[in-house]
N, CA, C and O of each residue as an XYZ file, in Angstrom:
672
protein
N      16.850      7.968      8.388
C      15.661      7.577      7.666
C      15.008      8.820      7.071
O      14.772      9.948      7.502
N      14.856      8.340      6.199
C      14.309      9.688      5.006
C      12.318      9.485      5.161
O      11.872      8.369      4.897
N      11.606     10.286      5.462
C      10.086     10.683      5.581
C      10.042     10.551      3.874
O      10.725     10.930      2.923
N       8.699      9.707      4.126
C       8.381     10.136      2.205
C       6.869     10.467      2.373
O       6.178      9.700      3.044
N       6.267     11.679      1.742
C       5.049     11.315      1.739
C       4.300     11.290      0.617
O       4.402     12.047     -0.348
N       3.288     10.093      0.822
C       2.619      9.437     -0.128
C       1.052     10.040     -0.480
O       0.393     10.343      0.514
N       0.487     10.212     -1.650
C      -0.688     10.710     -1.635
C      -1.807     10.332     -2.095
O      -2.072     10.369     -3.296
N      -2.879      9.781     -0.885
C      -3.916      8.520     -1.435
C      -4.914      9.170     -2.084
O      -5.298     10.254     -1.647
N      -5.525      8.563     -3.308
C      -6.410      8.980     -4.220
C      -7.332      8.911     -3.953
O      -8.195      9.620     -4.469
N      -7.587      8.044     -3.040
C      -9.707      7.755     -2.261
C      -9.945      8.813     -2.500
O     -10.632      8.904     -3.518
N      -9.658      9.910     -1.952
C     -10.671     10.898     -1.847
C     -10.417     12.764     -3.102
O     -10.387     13.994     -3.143
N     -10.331     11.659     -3.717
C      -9.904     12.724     -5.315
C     -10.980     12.605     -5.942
O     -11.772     11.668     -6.051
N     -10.942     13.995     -6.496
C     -12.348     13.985     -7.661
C     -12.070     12.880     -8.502
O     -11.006     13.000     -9.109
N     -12.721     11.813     -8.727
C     -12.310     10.957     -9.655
C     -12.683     11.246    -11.229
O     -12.240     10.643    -12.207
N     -13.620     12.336    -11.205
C     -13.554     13.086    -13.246
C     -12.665     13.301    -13.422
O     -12.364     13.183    -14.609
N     -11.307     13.867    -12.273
C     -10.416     14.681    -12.784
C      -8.803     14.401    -12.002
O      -7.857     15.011    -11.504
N      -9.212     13.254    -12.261
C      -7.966     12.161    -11.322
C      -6.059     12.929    -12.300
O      -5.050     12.949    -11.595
N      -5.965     13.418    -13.775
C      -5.019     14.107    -14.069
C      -4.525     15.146    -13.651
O      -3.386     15.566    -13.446
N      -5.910     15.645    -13.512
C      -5.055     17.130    -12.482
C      -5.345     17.222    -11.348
O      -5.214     18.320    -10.807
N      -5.846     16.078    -10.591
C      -5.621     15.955     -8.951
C      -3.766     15.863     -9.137
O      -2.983     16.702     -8.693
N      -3.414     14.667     -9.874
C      -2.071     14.061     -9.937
C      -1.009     15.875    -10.067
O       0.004     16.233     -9.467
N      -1.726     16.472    -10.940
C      -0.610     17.734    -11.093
C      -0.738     18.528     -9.901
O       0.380     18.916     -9.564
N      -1.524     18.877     -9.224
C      -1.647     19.544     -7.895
C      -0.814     18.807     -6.921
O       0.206     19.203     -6.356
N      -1.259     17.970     -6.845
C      -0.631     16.666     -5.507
C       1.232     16.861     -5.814
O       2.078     17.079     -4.947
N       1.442     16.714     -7.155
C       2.985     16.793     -7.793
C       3.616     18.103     -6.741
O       4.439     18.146     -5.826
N       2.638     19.205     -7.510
C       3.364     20.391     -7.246
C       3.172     20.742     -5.812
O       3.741     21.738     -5.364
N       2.495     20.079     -5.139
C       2.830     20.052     -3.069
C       3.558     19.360     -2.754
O       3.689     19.068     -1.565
N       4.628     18.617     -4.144
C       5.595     18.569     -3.431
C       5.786     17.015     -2.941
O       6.953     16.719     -2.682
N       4.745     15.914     -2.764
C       4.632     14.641     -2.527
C       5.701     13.695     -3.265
O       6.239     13.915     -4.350
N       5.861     12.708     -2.508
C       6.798     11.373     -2.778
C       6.326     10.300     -3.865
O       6.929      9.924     -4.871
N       5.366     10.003     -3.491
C       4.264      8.760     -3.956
C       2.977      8.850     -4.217
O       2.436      9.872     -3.796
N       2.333      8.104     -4.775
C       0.878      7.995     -5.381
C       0.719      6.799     -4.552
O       1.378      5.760     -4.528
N      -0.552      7.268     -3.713
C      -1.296      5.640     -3.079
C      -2.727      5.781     -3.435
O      -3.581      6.643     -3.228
N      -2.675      3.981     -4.393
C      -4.187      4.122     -4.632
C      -4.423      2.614     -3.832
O      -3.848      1.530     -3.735
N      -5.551      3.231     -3.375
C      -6.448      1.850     -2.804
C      -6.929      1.383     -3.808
O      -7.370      2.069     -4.730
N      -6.914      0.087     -3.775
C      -7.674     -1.098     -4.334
C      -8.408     -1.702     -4.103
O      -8.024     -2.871     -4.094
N     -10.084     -1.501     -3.714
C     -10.579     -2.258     -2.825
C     -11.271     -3.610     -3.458
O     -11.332     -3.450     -4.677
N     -11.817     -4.889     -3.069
C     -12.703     -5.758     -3.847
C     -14.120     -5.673     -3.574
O     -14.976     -5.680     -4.458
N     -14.296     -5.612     -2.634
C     -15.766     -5.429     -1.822
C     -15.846     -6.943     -1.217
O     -16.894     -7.493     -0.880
N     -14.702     -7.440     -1.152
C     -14.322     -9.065     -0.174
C     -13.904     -8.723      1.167
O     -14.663     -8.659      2.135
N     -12.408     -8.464      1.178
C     -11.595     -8.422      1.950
C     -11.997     -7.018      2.898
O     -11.835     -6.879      4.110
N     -12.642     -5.928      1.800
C     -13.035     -4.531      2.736
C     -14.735     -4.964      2.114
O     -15.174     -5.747      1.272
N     -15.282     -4.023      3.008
C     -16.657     -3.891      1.861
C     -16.838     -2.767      0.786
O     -17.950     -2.330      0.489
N     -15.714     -2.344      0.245
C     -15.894     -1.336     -0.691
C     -15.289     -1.461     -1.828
O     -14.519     -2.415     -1.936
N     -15.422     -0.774     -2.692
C     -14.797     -1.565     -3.973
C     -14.455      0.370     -4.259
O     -15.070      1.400     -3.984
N     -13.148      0.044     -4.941
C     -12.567      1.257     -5.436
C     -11.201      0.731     -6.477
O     -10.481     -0.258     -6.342
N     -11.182      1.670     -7.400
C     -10.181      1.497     -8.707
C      -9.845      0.051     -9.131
O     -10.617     -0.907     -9.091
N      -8.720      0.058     -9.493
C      -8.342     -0.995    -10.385
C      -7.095     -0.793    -10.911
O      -6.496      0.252    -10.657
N      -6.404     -2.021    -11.921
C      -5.247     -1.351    -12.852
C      -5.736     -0.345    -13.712
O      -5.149      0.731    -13.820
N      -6.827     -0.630    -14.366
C      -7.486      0.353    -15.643
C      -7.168      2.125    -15.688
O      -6.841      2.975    -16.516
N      -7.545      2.016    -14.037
C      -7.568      3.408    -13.848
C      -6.135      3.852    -13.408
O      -5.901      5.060    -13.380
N      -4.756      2.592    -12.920
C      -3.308      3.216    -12.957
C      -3.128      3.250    -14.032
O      -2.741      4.347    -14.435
N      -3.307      2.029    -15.193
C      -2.774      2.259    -16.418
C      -3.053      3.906    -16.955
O      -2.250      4.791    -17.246
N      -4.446      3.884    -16.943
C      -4.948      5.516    -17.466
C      -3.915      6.345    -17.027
O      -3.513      7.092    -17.919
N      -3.199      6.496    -15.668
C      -2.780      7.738    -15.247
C      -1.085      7.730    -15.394
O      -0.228      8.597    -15.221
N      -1.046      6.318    -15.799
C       0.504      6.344    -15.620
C       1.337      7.137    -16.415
O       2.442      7.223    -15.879
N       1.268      7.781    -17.518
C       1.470      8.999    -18.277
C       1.219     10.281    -17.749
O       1.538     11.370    -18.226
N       0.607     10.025    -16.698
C       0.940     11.874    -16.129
C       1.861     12.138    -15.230
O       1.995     13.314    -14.891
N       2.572     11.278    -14.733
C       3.566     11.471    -13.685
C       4.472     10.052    -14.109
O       4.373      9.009    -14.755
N       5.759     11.101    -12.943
C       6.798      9.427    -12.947
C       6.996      9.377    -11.753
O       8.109      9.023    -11.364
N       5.927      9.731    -10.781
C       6.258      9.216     -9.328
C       6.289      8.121     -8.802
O       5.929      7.819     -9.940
N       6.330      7.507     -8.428
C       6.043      6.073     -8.182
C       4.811      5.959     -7.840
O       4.158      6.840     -7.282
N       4.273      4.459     -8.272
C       2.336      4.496     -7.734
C       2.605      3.233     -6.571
O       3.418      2.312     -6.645
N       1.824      3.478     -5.707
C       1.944      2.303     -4.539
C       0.420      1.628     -4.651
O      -0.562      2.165     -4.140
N       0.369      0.476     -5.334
C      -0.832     -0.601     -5.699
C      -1.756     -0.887     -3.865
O      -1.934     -2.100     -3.755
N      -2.125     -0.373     -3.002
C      -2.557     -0.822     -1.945
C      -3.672     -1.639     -2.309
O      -4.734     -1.074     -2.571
N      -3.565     -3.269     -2.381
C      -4.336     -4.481     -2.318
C      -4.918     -4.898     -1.221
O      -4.465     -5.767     -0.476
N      -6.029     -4.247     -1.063
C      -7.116     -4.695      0.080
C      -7.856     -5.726     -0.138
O      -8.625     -6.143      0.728
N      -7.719     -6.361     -1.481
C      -8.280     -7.818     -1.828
C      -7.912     -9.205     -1.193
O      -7.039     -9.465     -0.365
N      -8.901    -10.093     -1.868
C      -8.664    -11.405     -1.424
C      -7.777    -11.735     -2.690
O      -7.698    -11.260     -3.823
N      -7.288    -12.521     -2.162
C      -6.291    -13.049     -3.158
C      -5.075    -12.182     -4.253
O      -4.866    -12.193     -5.466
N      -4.583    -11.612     -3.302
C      -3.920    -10.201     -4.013
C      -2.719    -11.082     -4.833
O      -2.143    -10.371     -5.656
N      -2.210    -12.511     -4.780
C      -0.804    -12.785     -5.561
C      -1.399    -12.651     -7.489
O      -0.806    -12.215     -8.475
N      -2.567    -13.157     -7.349
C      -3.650    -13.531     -8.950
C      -3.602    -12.194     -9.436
O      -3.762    -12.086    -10.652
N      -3.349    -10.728     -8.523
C      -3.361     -9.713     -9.384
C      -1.578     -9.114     -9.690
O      -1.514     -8.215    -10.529
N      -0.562     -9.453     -9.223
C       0.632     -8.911     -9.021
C       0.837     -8.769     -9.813
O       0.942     -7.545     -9.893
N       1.113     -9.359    -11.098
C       1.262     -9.326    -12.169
C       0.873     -8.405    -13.381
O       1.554     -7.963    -14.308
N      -0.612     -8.250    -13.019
C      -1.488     -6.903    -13.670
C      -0.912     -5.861    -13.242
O      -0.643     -5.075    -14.151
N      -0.582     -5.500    -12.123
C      -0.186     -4.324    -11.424
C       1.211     -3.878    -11.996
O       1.575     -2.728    -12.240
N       1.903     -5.046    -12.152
C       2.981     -4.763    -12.663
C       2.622     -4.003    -14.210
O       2.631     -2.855    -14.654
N       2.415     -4.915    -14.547
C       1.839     -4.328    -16.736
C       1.641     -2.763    -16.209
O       2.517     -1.930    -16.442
N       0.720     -2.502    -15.655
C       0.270     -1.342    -15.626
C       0.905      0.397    -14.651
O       0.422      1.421    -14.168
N       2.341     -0.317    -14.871
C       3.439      0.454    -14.283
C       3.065      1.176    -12.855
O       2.961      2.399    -12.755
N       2.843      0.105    -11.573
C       2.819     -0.234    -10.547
C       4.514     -0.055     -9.702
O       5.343     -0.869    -10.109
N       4.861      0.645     -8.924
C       5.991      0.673     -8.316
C       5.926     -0.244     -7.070
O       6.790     -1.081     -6.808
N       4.926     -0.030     -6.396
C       5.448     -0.540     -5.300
C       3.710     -1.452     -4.816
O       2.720     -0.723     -4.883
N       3.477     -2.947     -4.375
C       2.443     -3.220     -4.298
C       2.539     -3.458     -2.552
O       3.410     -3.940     -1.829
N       1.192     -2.866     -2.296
C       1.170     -3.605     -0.531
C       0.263     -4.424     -0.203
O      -0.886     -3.988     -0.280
N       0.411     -5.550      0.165
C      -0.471     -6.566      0.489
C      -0.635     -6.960      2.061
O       0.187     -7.243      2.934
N      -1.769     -6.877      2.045
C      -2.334     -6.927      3.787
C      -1.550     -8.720      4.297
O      -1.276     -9.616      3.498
N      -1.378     -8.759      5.689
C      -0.865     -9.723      5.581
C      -2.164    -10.694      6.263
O      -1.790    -11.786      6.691
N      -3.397    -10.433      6.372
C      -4.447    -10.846      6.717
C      -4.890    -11.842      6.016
O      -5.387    -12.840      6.538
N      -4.706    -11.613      4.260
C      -4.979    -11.865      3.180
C      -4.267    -13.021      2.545
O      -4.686    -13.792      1.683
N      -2.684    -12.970      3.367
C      -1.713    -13.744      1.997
C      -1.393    -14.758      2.805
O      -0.642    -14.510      3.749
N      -1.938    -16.241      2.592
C      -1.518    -17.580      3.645
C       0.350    -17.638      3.190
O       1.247    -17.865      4.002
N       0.438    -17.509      2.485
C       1.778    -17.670      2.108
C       3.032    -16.231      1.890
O       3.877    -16.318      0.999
N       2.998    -15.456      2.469
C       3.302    -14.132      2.621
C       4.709    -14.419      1.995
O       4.906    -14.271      0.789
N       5.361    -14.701      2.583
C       6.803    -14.564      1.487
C       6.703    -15.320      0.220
O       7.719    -15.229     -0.469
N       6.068    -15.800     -0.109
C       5.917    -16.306     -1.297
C       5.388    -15.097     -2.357
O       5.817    -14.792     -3.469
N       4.254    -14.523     -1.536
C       3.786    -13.049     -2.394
C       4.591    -12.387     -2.198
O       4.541    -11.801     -3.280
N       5.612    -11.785     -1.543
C       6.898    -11.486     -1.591
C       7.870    -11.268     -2.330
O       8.402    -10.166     -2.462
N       8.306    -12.613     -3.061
C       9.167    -12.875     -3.864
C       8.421    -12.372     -4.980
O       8.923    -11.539     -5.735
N       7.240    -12.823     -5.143
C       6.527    -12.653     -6.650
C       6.387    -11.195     -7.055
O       6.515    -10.838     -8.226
N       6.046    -10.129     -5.775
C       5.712     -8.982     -6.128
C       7.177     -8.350     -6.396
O       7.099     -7.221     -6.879
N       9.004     -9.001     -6.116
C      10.040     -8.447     -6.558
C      10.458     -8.871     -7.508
O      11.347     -8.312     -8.150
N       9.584    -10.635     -8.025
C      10.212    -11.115     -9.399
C       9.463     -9.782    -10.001
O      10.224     -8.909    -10.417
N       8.159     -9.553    -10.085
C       7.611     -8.658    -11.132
C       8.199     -7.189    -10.974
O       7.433     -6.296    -11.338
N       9.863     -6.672    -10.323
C      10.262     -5.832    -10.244
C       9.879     -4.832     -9.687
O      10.467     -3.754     -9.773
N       8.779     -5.036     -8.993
C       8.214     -3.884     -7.914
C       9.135     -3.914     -6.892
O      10.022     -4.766     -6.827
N       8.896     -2.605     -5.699
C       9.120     -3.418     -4.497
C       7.957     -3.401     -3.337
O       7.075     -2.547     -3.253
N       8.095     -4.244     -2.679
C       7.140     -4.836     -1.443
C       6.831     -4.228     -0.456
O       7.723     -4.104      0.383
N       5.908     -3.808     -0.251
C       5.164     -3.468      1.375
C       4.363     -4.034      1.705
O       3.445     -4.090      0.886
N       4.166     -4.714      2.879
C       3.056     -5.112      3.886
C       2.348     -4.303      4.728
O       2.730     -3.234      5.205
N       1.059     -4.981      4.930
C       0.453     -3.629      5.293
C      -0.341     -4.478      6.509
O      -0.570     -5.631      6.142
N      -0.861     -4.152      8.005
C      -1.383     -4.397      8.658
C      -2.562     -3.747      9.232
O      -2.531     -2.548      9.509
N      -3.721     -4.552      9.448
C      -4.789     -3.878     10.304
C      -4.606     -3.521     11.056
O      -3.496     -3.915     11.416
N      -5.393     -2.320     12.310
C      -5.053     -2.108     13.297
C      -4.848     -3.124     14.599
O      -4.073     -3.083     15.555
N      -5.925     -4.081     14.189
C      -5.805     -5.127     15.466
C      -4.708     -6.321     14.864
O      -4.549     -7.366     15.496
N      -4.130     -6.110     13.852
C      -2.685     -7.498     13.314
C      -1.797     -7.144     14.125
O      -1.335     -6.005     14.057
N      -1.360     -8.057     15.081
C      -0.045     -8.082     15.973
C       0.999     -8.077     15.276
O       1.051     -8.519     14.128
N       2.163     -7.459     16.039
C       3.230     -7.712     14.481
C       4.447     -8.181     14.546
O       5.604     -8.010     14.161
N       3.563     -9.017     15.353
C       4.524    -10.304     15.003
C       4.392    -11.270     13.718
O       5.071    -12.120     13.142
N       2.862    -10.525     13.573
C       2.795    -11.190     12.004
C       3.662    -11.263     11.136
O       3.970    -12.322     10.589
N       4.094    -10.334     10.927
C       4.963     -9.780      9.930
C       6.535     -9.757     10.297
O       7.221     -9.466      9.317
N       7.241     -9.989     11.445
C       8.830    -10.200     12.164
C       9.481    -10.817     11.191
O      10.383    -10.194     10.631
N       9.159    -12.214     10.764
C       9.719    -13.100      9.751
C       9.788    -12.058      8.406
O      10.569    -12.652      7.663
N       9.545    -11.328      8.000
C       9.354    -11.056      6.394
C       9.875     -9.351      6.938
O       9.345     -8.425      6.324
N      10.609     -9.090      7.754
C      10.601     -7.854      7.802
C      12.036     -6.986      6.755
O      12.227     -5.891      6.224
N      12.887     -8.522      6.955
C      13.896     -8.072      6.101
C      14.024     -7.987      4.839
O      15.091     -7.636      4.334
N      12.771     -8.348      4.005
C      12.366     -8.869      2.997
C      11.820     -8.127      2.390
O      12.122     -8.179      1.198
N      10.740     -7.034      2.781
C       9.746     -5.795      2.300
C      10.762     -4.422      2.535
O      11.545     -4.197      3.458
N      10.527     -3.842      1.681
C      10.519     -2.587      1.502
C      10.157     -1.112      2.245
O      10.645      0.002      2.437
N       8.610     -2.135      2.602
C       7.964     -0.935      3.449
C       7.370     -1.927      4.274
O       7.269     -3.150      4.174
N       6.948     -0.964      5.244
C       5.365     -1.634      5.820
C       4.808     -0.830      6.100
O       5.511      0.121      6.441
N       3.426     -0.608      6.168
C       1.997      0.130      6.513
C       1.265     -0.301      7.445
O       0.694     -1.391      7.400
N       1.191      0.593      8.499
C       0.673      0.131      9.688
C      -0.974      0.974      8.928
O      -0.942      1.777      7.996
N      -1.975      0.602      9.487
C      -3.375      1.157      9.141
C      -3.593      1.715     10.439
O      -3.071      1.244     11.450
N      -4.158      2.453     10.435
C      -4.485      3.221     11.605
C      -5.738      3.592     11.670
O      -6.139      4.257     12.626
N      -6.465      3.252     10.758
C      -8.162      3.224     10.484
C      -8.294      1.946     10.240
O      -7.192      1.502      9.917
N      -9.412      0.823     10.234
C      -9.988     -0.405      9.416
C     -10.064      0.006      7.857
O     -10.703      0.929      7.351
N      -9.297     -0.866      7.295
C      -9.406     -0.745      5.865
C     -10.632     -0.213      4.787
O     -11.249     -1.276      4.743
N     -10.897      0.101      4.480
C     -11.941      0.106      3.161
C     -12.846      1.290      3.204
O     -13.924      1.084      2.647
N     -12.656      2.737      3.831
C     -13.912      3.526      3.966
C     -12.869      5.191      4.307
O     -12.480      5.390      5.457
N     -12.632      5.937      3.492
C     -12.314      7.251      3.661
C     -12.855      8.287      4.667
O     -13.963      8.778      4.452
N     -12.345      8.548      5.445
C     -12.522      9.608      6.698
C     -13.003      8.984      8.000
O     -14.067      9.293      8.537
N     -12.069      8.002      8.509
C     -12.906      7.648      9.814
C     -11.463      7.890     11.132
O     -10.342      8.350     10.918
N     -11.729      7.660     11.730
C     -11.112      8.553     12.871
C      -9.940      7.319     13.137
O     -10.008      6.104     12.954
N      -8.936      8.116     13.608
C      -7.788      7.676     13.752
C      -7.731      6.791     15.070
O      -7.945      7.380     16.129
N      -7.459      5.419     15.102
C      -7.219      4.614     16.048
C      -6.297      5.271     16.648
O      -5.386      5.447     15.840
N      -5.969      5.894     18.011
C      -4.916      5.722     19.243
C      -3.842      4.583     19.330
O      -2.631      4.798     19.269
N      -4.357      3.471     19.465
C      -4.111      2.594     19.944
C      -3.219      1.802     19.256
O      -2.713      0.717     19.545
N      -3.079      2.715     18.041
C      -1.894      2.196     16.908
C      -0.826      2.517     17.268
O       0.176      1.848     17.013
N      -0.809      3.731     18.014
C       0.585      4.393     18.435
C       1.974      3.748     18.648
O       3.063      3.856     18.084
N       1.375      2.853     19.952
C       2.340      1.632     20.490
C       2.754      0.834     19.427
O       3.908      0.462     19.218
N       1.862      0.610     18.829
C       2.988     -0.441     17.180
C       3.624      0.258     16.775
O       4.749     -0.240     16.729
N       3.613      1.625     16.250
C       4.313      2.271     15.139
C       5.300      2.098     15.894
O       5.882      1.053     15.599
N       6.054      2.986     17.272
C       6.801      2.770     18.033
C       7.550      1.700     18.370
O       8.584      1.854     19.020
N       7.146      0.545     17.992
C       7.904     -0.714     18.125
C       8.323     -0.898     17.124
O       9.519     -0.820     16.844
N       7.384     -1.197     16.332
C       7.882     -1.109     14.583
C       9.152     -0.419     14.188
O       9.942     -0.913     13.384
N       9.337      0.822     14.822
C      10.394      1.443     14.634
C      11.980      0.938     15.397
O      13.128      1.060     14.970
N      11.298      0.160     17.062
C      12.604     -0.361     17.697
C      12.902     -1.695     17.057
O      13.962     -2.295     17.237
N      11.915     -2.127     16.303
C      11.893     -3.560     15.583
C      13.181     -3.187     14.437
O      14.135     -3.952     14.297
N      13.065     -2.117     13.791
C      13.917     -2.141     12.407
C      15.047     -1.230     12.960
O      15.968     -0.946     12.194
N      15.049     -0.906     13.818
C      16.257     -0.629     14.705
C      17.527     -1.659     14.715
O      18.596     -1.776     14.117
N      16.605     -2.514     16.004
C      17.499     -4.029     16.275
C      17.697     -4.635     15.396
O      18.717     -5.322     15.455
N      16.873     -4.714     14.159
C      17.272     -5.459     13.244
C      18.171     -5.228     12.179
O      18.662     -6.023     11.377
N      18.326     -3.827     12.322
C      19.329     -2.793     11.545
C      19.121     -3.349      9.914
O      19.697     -4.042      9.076
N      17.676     -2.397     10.124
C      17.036     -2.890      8.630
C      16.831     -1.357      7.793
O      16.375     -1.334      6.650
């Protein structure tokens, strides 16, 4: 298994979100993660497509759409237009999870799920062969700099004997 690391924009000067992207490049990073917030699903509201579309001309890294919204399938589509690589949708959010699934690989992305710290994950067992990624949260969604849950540990760790056994 290959480490990728991804680099979230929350906490980027947002005047100067182009040459955050050229710094971040040249350390060397995997991915672009931007949160998406609605002020529903988290209480904070942050970016949009507007602001991937804007940036998608400064890099060809891949951008990872993180959908902290309600109703994240009504946006898949936008995300896509706006040259979106990879979308993650909380599975808190999606009553029909493989269904947003399929939709976020018809629109040629690929799929990650993403879980709260307290989502058991067994939530997610059924759809594991199906996503791309998954994102364990290790903070509560929606708020930059808060202290790292412990208690996540034990999932990641399973998570890992999970795609083991499943020889995924």
């Amino acid at each position: 298994m290959k480490v990728k690391v991804a680099a979230s924009l929350m906490c980027a000067d947002l005047t100067r979100l182009g040459d955050e992207i050229k710094k971040l490049e040249k350390g060397g990073i995997d991915l672009f993660h931007f949160d998406i917030m609605d002020g529903h699903f988290v209480p904070n509201l942050m970016l949009g497509p507007l602001i991937l579309e804007s940036l998608r001309d400064k890099t060809s890294l891949p951008f990872d759409a993180h959908l902290q919204i309600t109703n994240p399938e009504k946006y898949i589509g936008r995300f896509a237009e706006v040259g979106s690589n990879i979308i993650s949708i909380h599975v808190e959010v999606c009553h029909f999870l493989y269904r947003v699934i399929d939709v976020i690989k018809e629109n040629g992305m690929r799929a990650c799920v993403a879980l709260n710290p307290a989502t058991p994950l067994s939530s997610i067992e059924y759809v594991l062969a199906e996503v791309d990624m998954v994102l364990l949260m290790t903070v509560d969604p929606g708020y930059a700099g808060q202290a790292f849950i412990p208690a996540v540990v034990p999932k990641i760790k399973r998570l890992r004997e999970l795609i083991e056994e499943k020889e995924l």
